[in-house]
VEXDREN-2710 file (C-alpha; in Angstrom, 1 decimal):
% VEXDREN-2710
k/r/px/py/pz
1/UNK/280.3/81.9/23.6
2/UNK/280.5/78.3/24.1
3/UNK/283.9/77.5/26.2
4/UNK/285.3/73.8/26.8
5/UNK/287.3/73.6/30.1
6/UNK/289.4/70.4/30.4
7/UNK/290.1/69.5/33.6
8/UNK/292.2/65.9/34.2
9/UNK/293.5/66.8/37.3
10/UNK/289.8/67.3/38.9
11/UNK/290.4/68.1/42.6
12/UNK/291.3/70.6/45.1
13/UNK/292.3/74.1/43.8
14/UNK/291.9/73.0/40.1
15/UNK/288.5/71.8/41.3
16/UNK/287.8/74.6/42.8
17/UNK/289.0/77.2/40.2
18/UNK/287.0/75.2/37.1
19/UNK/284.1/75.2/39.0
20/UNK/284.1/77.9/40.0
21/UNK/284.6/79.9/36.7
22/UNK/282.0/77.8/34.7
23/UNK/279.2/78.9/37.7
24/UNK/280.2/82.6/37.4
25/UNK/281.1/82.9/33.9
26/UNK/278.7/84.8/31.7
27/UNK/279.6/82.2/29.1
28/UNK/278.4/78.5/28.8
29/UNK/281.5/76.6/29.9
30/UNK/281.3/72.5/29.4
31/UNK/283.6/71.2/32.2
32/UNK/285.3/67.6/31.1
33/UNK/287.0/66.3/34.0
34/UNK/289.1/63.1/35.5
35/UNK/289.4/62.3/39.1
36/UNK/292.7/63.9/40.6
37/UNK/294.5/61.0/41.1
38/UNK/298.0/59.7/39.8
39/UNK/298.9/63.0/38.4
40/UNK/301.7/61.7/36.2
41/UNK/299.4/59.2/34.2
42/UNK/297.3/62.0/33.8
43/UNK/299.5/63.9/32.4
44/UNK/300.3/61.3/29.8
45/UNK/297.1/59.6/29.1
46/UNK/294.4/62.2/30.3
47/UNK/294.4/63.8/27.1
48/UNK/293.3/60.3/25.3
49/UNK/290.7/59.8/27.7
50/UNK/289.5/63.5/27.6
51/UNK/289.9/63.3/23.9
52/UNK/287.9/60.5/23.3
53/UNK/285.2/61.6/25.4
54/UNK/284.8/64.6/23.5
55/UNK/284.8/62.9/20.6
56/UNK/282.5/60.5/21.6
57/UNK/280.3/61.5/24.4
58/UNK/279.8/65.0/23.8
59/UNK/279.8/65.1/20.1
60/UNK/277.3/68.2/19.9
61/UNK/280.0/70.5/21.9
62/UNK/281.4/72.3/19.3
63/UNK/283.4/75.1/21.2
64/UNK/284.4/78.3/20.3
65/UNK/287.1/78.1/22.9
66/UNK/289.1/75.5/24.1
67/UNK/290.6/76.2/28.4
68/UNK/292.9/73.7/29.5
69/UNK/294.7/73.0/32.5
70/UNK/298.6/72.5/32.6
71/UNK/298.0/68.9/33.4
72/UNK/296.2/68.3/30.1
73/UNK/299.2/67.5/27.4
74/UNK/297.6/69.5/25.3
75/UNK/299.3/68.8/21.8
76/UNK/298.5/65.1/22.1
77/UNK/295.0/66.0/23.0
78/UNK/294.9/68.5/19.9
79/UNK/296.4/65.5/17.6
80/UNK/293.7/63.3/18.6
81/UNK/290.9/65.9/17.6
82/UNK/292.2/67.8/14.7
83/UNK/289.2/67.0/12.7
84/UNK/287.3/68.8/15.8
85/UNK/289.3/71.4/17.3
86/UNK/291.4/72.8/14.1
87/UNK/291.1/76.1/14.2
88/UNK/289.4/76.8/17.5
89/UNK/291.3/78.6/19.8
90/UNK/293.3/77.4/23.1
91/UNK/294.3/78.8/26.1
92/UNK/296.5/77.1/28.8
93/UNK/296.1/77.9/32.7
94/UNK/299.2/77.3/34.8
95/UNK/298.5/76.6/37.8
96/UNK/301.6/75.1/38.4
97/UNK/304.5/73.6/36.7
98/UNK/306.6/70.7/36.2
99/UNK/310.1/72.8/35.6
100/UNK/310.1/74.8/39.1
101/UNK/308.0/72.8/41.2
102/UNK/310.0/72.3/44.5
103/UNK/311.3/68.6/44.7
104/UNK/311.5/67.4/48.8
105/UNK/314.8/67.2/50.6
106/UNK/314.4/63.3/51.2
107/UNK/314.7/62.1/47.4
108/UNK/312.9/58.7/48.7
109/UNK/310.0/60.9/49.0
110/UNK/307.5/63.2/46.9
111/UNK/306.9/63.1/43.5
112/UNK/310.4/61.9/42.1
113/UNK/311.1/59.5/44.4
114/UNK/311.5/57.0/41.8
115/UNK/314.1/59.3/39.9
116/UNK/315.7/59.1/44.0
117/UNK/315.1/62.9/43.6
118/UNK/316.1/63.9/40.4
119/UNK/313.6/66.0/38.2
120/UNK/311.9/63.9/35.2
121/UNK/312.2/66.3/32.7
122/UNK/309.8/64.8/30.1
123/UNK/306.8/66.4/32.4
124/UNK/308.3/69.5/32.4
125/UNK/308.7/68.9/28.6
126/UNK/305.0/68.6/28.5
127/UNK/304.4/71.9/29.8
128/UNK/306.6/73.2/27.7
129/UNK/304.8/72.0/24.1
130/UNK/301.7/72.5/25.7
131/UNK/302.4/76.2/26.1
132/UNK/304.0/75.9/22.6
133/UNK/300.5/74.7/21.0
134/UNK/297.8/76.6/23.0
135/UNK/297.5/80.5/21.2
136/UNK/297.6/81.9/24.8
137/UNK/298.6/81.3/27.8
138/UNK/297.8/82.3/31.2
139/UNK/299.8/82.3/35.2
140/UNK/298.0/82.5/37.9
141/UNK/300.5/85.4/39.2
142/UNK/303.7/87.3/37.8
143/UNK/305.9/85.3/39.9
144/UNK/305.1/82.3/38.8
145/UNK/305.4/83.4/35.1
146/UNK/308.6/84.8/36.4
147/UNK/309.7/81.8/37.9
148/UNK/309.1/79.1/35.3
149/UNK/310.7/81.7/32.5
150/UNK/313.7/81.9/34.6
151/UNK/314.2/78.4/34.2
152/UNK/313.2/77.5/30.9
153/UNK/316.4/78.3/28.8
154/UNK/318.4/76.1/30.8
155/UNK/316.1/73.7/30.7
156/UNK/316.6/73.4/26.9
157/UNK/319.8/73.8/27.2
158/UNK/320.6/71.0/28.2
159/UNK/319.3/69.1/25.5
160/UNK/322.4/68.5/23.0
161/UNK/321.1/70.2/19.1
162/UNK/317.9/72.5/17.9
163/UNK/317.1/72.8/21.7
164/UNK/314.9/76.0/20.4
165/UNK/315.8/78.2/22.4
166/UNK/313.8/80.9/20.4
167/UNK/310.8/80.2/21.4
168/UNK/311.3/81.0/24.9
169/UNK/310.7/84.6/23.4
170/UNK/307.5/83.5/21.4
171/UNK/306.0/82.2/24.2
172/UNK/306.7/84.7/27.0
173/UNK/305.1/87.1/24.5
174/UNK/302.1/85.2/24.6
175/UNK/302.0/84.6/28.5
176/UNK/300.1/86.8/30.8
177/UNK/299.0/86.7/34.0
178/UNK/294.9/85.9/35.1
179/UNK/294.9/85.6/39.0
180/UNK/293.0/82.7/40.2
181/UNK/289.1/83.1/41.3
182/UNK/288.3/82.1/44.8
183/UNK/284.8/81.4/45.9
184/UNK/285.0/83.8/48.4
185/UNK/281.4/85.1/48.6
186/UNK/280.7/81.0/50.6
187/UNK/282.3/82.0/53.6
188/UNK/279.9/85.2/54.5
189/UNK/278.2/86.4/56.5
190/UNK/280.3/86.1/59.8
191/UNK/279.4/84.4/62.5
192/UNK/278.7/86.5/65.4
193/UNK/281.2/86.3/67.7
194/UNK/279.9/84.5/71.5
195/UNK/282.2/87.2/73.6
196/UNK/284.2/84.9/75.2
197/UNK/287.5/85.9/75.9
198/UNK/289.7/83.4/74.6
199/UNK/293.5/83.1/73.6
200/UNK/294.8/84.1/70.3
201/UNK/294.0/81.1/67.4
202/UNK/296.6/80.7/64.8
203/UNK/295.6/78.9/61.9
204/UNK/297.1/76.7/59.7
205/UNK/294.7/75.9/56.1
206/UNK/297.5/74.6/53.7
207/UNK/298.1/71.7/52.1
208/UNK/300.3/69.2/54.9
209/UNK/302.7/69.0/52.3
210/UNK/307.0/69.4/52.0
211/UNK/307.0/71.9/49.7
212/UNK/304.4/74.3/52.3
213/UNK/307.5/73.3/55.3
214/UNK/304.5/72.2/57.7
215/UNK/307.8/70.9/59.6
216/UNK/308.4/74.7/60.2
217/UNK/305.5/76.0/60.8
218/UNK/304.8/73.6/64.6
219/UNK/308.6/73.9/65.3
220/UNK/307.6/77.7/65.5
221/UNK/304.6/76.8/67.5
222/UNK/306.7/74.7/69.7
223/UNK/309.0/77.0/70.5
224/UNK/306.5/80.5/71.4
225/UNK/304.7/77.2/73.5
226/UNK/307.8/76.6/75.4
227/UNK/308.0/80.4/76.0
228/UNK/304.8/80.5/78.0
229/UNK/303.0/82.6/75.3
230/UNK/299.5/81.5/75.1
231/UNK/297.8/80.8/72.3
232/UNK/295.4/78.1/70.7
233/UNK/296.0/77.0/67.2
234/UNK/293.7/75.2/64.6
235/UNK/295.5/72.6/61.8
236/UNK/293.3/72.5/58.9
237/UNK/294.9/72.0/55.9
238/UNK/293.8/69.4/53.5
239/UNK/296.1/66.1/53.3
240/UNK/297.7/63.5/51.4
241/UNK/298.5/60.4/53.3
242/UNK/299.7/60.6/57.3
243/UNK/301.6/63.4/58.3
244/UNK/305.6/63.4/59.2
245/UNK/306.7/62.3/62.3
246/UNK/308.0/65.5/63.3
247/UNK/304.4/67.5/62.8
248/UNK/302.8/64.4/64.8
249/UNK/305.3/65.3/67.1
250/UNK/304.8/68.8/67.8
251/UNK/301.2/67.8/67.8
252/UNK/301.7/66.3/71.2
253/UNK/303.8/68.6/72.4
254/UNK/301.0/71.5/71.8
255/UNK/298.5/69.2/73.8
256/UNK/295.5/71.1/74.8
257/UNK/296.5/73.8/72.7
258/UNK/295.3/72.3/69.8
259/UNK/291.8/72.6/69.4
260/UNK/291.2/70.9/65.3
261/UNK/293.6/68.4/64.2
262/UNK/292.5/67.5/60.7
263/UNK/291.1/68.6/57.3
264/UNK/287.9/71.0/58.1
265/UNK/285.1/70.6/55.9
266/UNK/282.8/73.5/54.9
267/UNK/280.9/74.6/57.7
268/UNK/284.0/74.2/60.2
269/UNK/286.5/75.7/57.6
270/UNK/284.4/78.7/57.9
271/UNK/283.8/79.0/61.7
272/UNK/287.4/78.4/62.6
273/UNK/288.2/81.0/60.0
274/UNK/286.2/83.7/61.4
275/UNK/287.3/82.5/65.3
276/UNK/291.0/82.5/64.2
277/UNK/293.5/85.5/64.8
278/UNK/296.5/84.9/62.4
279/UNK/297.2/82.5/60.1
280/UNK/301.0/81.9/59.9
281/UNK/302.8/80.2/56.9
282/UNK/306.5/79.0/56.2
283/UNK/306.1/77.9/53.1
284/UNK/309.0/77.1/50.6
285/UNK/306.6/77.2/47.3
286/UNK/303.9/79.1/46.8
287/UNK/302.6/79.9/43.3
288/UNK/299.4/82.0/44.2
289/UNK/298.0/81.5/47.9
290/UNK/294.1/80.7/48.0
291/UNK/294.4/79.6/51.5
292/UNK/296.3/82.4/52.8
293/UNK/293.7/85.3/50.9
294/UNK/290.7/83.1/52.4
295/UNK/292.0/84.0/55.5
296/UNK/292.4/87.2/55.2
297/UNK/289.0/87.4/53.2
298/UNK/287.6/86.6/57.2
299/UNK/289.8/89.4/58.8
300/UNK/293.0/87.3/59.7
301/UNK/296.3/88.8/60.1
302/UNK/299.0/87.2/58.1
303/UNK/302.6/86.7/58.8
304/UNK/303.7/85.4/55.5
305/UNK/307.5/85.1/53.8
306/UNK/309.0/88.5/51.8
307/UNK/308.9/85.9/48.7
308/UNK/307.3/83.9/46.4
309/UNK/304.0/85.2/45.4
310/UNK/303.4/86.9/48.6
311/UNK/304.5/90.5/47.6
312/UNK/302.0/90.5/44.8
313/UNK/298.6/89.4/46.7
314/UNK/299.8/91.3/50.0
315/UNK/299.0/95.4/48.8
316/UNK/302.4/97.2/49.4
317/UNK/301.0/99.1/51.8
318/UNK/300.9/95.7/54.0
319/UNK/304.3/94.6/53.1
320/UNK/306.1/96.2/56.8
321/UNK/303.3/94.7/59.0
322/UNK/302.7/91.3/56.9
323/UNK/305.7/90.5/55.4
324/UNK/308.6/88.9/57.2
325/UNK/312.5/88.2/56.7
326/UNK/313.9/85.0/57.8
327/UNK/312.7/83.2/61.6
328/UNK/314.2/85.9/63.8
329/UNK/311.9/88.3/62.3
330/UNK/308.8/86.0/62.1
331/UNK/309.1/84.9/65.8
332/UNK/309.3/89.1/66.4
333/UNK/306.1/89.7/64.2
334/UNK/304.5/86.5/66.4
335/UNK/305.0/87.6/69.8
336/UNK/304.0/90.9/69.2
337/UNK/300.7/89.8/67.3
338/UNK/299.7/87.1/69.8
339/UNK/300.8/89.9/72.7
340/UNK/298.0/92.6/70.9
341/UNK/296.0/90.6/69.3
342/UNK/293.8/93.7/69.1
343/UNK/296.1/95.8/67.0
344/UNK/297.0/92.2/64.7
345/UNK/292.9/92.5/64.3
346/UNK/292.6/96.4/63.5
347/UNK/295.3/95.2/60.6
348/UNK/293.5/92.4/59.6
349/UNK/290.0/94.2/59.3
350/UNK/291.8/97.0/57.0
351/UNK/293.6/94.0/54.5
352/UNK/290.4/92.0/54.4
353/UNK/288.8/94.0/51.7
354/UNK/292.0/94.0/49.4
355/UNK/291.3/90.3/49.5
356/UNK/287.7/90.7/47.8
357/UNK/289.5/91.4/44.6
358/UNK/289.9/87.6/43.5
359/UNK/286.2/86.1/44.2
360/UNK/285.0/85.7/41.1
361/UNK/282.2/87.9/41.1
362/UNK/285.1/90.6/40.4
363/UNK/287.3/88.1/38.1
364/UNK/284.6/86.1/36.1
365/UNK/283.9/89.2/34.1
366/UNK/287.4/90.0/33.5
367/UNK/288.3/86.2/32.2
368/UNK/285.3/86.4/30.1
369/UNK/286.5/89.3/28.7
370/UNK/289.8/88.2/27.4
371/UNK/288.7/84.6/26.7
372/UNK/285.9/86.3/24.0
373/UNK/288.9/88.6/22.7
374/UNK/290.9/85.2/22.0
375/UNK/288.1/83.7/20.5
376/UNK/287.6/86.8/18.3
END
């Protein structure tokens, strides 16, 4: 089956998750791409540009399946090729979304900024027809689906006539959820460890961004520091522009504790995942959590919120040693895990197969599966 996956928002965990499908996939997937860059221009004039490449520069692609990410506005992109794509089939992968996506505290910052805070509502719009004009659609997890369903009726409520509000049913019943892929199969074998007794590493691999509270996180590190608890810590996570002046902060204040400052490319990602002990995160959104299973993936313990889409990547069985309520609780799981960091590790060593479920040598076959069944 020929598939063609359109990509406008090319980086990072779309990237990652296109990439990674059309190298595992038993199908021939054609990937058409745009740099991630200015994601709101490509939300509104990605689909001309993809359109009239396909159009154009790939005119011997004739798909039987059309994958697109929720960046693409898909029903201006379908406009553009009827002659082409009438009648083949299209499914939508939702990432994320422009309805629930978390806006920052300081409306001078972030994404809105030049709403001063307030959520444009024509992106979330173009979800919204998007979903209406693909013939499935797909969530990376149940809370997400949840999440953005939750809000859509009051979203189009508050438009004044024919807001539509029956196709909130029409399209939940053709929403389902695909977890995303990970490559997880590049970070074997592990490294073998040099003996050394060292203190406990905590690890941070999230995007520096509000909406994962980075803030948070090295206030919490700041504070088990002040207490005398020793530990080292390693600050990976991939970045957009300089960090807040609170994070360079607590930085300094962690001093020699701090042993990477700064995104980690391959070969480092995967060393200081291996070395680390816990990976810790505070986040305030979280739709899926690639970071957080890659960690586990290399037998770290996790302390991670009792929310978002934690529950459902975290086995039940997890929940009461992973899961935490509120700071009290997570500065409780903390100094107990940096304190043992042997029983944190016979933990982490019994998750890190659960998190083997999502590399795509065990999800490739089950998106090809359903993609073929949509295709007929």
């Amino acid at each position: 089956m020929q598939i063609l996956l359109l990509s406008p928002y090319h980086g990072g965990s779309h990237q990652a998750w296109a990439e990674g499908y059309a190298a595992a996939s038993s199908h021939k997937v054609t990937l058409l791409t745009l740099p991630a860059h200015f994601w709101k221009w490509r939300m509104h004039g990605g689909a001309v540009t993809l359109a009239r490449w396909w159009l154009g520069a790939l005119p011997r692609v004739t798909p039987d399946l059309i994958l697109a990410t929720d960046i693409l506005d898909l029903t201006t992109f379908l406009a553009l090729t009827r002659d082409k794509s009438a009648g083949v089939p299209v499914v939508i992968y939702m990432h994320e979304n422009q309805l629930t996506y978390p806006l920052p505290a300081d409306p001078t910052q972030g994404p809105m900024r030049r709403q001063l805070g307030e959520r444009d509502r024509h992106y979330a719009f173009i979800n919204y027809v998007s979903m209406l004009a693909a013939d499935r659609v797909f969530f990376n997890s149940q809370y997400h689906l949840d999440n953005f369903f939750a809000a859509l009726l009051p979203f189009l409520r508050h438009y004044p006539e024919y807001n539509e509000l029956d196709t909130v049913g029409l399209l939940r019943l053709k929403s389902a959820v695909l977890p995303v892929g990970i490559n997880l199969r590049r970070l074997d074998p592990p490294l073998v460890p040099n003996g050394q007794k060292r203190e406990p590493l905590i690890m941070w691999n999230q995007r520096l961004e509000y909406d994962k509270n980075p803030e948070g996180f090295i206030d919490v590190l700041v504070q088990l520091a002040a207490e005398g608890i020793p530990f080292r810590v390693a600050l990976c996570g991939e970045r957009f522009g300089r960090p807040g002046e609170r994070w360079e902060q607590g930085v300094a204040e962690l001093g020699d504790r701090v042993i990477h400052n700064g995104y980690a490319e391959d070969e480092v990602y995967r060393r200081l995942l291996w070395e680390s002990d816990l990976t810790v995160s505070t986040a305030g959104h979280e739709y899926f959590g690639i970071s957080i299973l890659e960690a586990i993936y290399c037998h770290t313990f996790p302390l991670l919120p009792s929310r978002l889409s934690y529950p459902e990547i975290i086995p039940e069985s997890f929940h009461a040693d992973c899961l935490y309520r509120g700071r009290a609780d997570l500065f409780r799981r903390l100094r107990w895990a940096l304190s043992d960091p042997a029983a944190a590790r016979e933990v982490a060593e019994r998750l890190a197969p659960t998190a083997a479920v999502y590399d795509w040598n065990r999800l490739a076959p089950e998106y090809d599966a359903r993609l073929a069944e949509i295709a007929g």
